[in-house]
VOPASE-997794 format. One record per residue (C-alpha): residue in three letters; x, y, z. Coordinates in pm, whole numbers, padded with zeros to 5 digits, always signed. Layout:
% residues N
ALAXYZ...
***
This chain:
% residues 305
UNK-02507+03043+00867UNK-02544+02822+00585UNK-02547+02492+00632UNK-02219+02191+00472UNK-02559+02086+00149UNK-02634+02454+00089UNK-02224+02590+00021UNK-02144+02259-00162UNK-02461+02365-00407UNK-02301+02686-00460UNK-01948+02530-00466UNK-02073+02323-00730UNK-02243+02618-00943UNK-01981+02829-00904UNK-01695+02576-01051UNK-01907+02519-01369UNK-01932+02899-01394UNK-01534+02866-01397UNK-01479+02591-01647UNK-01747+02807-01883UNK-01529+03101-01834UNK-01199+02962-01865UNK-01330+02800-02185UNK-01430+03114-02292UNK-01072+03235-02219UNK-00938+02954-02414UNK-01182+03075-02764UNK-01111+03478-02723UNK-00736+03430-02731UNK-00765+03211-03052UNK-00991+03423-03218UNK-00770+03718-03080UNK-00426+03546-03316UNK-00628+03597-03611UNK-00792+03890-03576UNK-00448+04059-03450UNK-00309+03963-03766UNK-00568+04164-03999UNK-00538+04436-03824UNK-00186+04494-03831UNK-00152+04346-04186UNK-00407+04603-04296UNK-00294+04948-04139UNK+00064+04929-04357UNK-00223+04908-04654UNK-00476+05220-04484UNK-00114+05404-04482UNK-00014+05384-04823UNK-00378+05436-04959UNK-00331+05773-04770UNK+00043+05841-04903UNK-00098+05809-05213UNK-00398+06004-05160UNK-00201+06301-05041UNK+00013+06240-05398UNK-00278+06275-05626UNK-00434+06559-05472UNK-00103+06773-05461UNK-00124+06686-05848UNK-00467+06824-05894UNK-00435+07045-05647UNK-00470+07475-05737UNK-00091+07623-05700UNK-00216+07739-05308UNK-00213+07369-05210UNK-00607+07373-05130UNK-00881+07172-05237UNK-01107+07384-05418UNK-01060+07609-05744UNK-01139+07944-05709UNK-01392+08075-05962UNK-01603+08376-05964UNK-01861+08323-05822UNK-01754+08068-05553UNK-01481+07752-05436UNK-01559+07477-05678UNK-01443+07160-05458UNK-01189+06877-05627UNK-01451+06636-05532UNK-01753+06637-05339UNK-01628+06426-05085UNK-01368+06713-05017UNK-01615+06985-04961UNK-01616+07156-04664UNK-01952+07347-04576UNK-01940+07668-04446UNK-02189+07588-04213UNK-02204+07282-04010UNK-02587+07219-03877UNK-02587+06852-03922UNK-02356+06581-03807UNK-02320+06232-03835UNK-02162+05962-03606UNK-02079+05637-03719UNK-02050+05451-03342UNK-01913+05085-03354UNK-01986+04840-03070UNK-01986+04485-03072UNK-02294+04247-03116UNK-02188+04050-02806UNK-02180+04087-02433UNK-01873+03980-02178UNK-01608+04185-02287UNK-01562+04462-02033UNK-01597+04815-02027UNK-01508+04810-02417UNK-01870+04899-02547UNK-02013+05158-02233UNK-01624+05337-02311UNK-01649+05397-02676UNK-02061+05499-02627UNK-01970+05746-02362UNK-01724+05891-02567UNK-01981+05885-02903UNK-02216+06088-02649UNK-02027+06327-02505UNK-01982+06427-02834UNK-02303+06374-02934UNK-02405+06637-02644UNK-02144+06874-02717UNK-02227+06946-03065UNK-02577+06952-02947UNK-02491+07238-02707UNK-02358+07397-03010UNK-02685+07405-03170UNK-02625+07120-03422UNK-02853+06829-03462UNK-02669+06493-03435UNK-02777+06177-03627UNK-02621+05859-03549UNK-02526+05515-03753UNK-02494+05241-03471UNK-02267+04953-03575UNK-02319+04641-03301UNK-02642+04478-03087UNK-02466+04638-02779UNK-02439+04982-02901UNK-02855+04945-03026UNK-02953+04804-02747UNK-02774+05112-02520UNK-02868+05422-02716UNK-03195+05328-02737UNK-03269+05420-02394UNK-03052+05797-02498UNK-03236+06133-02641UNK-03030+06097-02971UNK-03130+06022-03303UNK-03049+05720-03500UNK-03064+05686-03857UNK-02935+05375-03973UNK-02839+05046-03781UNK-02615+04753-03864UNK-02526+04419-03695UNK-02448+04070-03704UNK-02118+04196-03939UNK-01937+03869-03797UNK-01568+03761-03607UNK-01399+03817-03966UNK-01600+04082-04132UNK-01504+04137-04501UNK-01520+04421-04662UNK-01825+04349-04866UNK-02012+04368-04523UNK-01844+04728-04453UNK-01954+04889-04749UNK-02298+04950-04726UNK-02214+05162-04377UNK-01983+05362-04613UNK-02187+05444-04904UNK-02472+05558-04666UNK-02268+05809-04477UNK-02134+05908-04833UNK-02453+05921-04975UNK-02600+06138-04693UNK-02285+06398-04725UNK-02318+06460-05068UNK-02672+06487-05067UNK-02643+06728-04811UNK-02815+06554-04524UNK-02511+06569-04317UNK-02238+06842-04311UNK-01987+06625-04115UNK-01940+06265-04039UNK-01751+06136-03758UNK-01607+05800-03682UNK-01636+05605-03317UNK-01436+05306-03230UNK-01225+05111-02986UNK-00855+05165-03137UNK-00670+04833-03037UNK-00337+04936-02870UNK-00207+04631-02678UNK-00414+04307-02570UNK-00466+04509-02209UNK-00523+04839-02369UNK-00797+04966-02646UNK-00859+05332-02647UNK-01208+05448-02762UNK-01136+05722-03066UNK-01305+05968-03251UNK-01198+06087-03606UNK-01283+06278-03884UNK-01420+06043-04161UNK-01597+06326-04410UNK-01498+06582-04568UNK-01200+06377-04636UNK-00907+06589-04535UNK-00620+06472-04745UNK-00279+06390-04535UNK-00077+06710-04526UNK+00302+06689-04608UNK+00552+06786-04364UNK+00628+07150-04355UNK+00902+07230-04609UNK+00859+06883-04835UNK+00782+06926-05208UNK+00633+06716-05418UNK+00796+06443-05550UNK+01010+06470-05881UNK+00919+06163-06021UNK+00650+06187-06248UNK+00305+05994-06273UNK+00125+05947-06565UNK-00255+05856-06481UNK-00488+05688-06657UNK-00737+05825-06751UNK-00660+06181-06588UNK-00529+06249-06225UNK-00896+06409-06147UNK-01053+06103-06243UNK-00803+05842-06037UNK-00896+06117-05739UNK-01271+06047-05800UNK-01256+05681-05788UNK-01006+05679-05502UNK-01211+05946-05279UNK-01517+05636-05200UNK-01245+05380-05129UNK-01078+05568-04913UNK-01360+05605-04709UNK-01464+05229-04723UNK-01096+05186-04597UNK-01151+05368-04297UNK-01422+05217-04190UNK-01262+04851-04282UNK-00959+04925-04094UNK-01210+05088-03796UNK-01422+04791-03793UNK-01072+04525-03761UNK-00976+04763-03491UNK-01325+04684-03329UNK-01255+04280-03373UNK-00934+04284-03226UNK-01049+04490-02956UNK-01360+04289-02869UNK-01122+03968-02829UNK-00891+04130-02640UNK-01139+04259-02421UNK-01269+03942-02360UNK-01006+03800-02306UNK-00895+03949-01992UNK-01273+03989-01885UNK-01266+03609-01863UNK-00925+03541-01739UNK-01028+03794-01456UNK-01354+03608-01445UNK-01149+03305-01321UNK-00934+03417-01127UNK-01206+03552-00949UNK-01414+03134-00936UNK-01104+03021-00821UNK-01048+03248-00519UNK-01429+03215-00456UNK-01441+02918-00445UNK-01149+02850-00215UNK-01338+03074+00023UNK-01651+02859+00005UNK-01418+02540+00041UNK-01317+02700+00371UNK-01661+02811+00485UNK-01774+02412+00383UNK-01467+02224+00627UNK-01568+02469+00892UNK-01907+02404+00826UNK-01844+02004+00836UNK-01615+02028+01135UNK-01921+02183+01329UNK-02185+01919+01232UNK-01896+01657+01338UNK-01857+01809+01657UNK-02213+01862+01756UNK-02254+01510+01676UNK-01989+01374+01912UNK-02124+01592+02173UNK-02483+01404+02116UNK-02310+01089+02161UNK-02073+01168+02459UNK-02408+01347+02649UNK-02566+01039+02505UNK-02394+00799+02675UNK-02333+00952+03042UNK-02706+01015+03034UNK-02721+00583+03015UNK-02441+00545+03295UNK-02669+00745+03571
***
């Protein structure tokens, strides 16, 4: 049994380790205000930039509604970005993870999910390369039999989008070059402050938002400047660089959130700790006070013989 010195060490340890995770606490949920607000300010924006998308391409679209031009010799694409490849032997995941520890099982869910599908398109014969976003993520697939191509960190609590590009234009760069055949996003989709779902989703080729069943296109007419082909070139790359953005706000929120309750739970579990210690110490103290009265009572009827 440990002795009344040794448990009020530990009761002392374990009731900084509280005030450090309460603290803790206290930072994720500010953070968590601010990065809440970007990502819910910016998916109104990530849905209009696909409305309108889905607007030019029916424009320049062929009369079938597809996204190619059939010639005679074979489907010349709208856009390279568009293209889909006939045959897929390469594909590229884009996993985000964050760069620090203490927030859960956010990180080992959305890498588990990044390798099973890592696996399963390895099953189907395809070679997988992947772009890791976050220390944690590096620092996990490192140990894993995949292949990683590119690696990016330290992107920050508030990343801009200036900091997002360069993961864009790589994966862009490698699909139109004809490196990779498909590109796949990873990332923890925040939901509610107790709830972020990992998600996977198709980031290239770009497959333009398809219009309910039966709606035409819209009536009003748009003149673009300097052709519609030429607004669908320049708005093909941001696009992209939007879904990353919005992917990588997701991954903020998430991260806080995650936190968050990892701490609060952290707590909870000091507190209730350290009430059992506090027990385990009086009962502790109680002995040593009674073993000491014995020594006195035996003490002093040992004097009266």
């Amino acid at each position: 049994m440990a002795t009344a010195r040794e448990i009020r060490r530990r009761m002392n340890s374990i009731r900084n380790i509280g005030q450090i995770t309460r603290a803790m606490e206290l930072i994720a949920v500010t953070r968590l205000r601010r990065a809440q607000q970007r990502v819910l300010a910016s998916r109104p924006y990530a849905d209009k930039m696909r409305d309108v998308l889905a607007e030019v391409v029916a424009r320049v679209s062929p009369p079938s509604g597809e996204t190619t031009y059939p010639t005679e010799d074979e489907a010349r694409p709208l856009h390279a970005l568009l293209e889909r490849r006939a045959t897929v032997s390469r594909v590229g995941v884009i996993v985000l993870t964050t760069d620090r520890g203490l927030c859960g099982a956010l990180n080992a869910n959305v890498i588990r999910a990044a390798l099973q599908y890592t696996y399963e398109r390895q099953n189907q014969e395809r070679s997988v390369d992947l772009v890791v976003v976050g220390r944690k993520g590096l620092l996990a697939l490192r140990r894993q039999p995949v292949t990683m191509i590119a690696e990016f960190t330290q992107l920050g609590d508030y990343p801009d989008i200036s900091k997002v590009t360069p993961i864009a234009r790589l994966v862009m760069d490698a699909f139109t070059n004809g490196q990779l055949d498909e590109v796949v996003l990873a990332y923890p989709r925040f939901v509610s402050t107790m709830r972020q779902d990992p998600t996977l989703v198709p980031l290239l080729p770009i497959h333009p938002p398809a219009r309910p069943e039966g709606e035409k296109v819209a009536e009003t007419e748009y003149i673009y400047e300097p052709s519609a082909p030429a607004v669908l070139a320049a708005l093909l790359p941001r696009f992209v660089e939007m879904q990353v953005y919005q992917a990588v706000l997701e991954l903020a929120a998430s991260e806080f959130s995650a936190r968050m309750v990892a701490m609060r739970n952290a707590s909870d579990n000091a507190k209730e700790l350290l009430s059992d210690l506090r027990l385990g110490y009086n009962k502790a103290r109680q002995t040593n006070i009674t073993r000491e009265i014995i020594d006195v009572a035996s003490g002093a009827a040992a004097g009266k013989r």
